[in-house]
N, C-alpha and C positions, 0 to 999 in steps of 0.2 A: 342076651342083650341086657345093659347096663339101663338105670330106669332113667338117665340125662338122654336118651338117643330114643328111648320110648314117649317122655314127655316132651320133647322138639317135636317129633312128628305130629304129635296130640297137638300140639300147641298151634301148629299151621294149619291142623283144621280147624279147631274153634275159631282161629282168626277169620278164614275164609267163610266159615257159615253166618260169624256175625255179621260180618259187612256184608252177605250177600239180601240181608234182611232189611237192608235200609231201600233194597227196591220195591218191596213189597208199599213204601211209603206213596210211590206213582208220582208224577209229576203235574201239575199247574197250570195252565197258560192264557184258559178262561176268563171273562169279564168275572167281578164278586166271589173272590180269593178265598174271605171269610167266610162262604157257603158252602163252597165247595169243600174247606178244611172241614169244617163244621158235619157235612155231609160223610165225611170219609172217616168218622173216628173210631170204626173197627179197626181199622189202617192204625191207626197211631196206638191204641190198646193193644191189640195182639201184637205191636210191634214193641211193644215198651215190657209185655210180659216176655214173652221171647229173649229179648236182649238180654232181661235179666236176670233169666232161666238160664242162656247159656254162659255166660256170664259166671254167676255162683257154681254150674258144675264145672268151668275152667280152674277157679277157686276152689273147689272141693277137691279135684281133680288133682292138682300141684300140692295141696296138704297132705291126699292118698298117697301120692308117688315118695314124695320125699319121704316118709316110712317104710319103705318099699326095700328089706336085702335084700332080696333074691325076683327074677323076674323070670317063670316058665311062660312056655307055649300055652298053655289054656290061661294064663293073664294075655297075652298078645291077640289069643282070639275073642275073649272077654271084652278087653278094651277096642276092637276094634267093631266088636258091636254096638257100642256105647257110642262112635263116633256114624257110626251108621245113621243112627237117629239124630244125633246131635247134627249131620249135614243137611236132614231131613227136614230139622226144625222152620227152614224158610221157607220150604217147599208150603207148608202145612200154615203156617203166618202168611202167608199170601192168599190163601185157597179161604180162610176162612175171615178172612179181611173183605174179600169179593163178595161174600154170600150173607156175612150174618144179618144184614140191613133187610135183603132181599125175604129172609122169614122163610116158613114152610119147612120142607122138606130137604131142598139145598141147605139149608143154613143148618139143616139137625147134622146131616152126613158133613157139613164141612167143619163144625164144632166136635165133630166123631173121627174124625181124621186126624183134628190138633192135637186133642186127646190121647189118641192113639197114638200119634209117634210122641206127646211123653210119657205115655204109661212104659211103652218100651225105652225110653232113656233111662227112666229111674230104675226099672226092672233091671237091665243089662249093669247100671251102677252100682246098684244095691248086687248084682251079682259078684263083680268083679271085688267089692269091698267085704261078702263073704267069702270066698276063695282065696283072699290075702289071708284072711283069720283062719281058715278052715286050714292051709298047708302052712301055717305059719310064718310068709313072708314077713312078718314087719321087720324090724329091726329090734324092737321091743314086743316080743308077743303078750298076747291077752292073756288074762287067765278066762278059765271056763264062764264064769258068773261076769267078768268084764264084756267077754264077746256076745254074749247073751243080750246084755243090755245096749251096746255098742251096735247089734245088727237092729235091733226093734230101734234102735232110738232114731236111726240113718235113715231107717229102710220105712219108717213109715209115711213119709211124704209119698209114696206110690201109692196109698189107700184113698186120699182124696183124689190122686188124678184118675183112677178106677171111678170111682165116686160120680167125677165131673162125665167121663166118657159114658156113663147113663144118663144121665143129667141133660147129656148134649140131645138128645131125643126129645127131652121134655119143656127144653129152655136151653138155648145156644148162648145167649148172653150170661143166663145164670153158670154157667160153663164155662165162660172163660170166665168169669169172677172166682169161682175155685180156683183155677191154675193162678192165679193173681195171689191166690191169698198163702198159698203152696209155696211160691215164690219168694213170697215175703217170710215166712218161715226160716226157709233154708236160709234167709239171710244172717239170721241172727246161728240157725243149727249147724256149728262147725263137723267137719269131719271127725269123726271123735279117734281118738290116737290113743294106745297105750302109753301108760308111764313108770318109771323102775320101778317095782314090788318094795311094801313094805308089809309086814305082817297083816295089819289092818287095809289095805291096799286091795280097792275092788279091780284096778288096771282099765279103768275107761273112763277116765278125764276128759276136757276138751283141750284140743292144744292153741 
């Protein structure tokens, strides 16, 4: 499989998971608008981290591919666990939308839930972006000391979402303010890409 027929298919999930996240917003109809908004702003938080959670891995995702020569069956089953979570993400933005207000015990587990399906997005990303390096797909591969730094550099936004999924036990709100700040992060942390070798050349740029 060519990596244009692999990122089409990617690309109509992300689509569908985003939009499926704008339900978790609920609808209106009640007298004192502004209360009820007001009332519901796990709803709009977990929905604005979410967005832009999946959002940056569509982004990270299309800069991975497009370095991409060569595309085997353990990338196609890689990536397709990546999309596993990534349909999941509304599921989880919904769930923990309904409970964080409510406190206790719901609101640990449904902060542990969020958590947990992104420790698995990044996990499954961070895999699929070591097994380009490890069999060589790029188009420009890494040197040793490039990939090195190239997988700690990607791969450690998964440390705080670890982080937050304890976290979610102790403080649900303090929990999603991690995945928030994680988020923010990868906005700036591009997919880091090799570049041609030059003697001095570590090969892990940002592209």
């Amino acid at each position: 499989m060519d990596s244009g027929r692999l990122e089409a298919f990617s690309d109509n999930v992300f689509g569908v998971a985003i939009t499926i996240l704008a339900l978790s917003l609920g609808a209106y109809s009640k007298p004192d608008l502004g209360r009820q908004i007001g009332a519901h702003w796990p709803a709009f938080a977990a929905y604005a981290i979410s967005f832009a959670t999946i959002g940056i891995i569509w982004v990270n995702h299309h800069a991975l591919l497009k370095n991409f020569a060569a595309i085997d069956r353990v990338v196609l089953f890689l990536n397709l666990l990546l999309l596993f979570f990534v349909v999941s993400i509304p599921f989880a933005t919904s769930t923990i939308a309904a409970y964080l207000r409510r406190g206790g015990p719901d609101a640990s587990l449904a902060a542990a839930i969020f958590q947990g399906v992104f420790v698995g997005m990044s996990l499954s990303f961070g895999a699929l972006f070591w097994w380009a390096i490890r069999k060589a797909h790029m188009t420009i591969p890494f040197t040793p000391e490039g990939a090195r730094r190239a997988t700690i550099r990607f791969g450690i936004g998964s440390v705080p979402y670890v982080v937050a999924l304890g976290l979610a036990f102790l403080s649900a709100t303090a929990s999603l303010v991690v995945s928030g700040l994680v988020a923010i992060y990868y906005i700036f942390e591009q997919t880091p890409t090799p570049v041609a070798e030059t003697s001095s050349d570590t090969g892990s740029e940002d592209s």
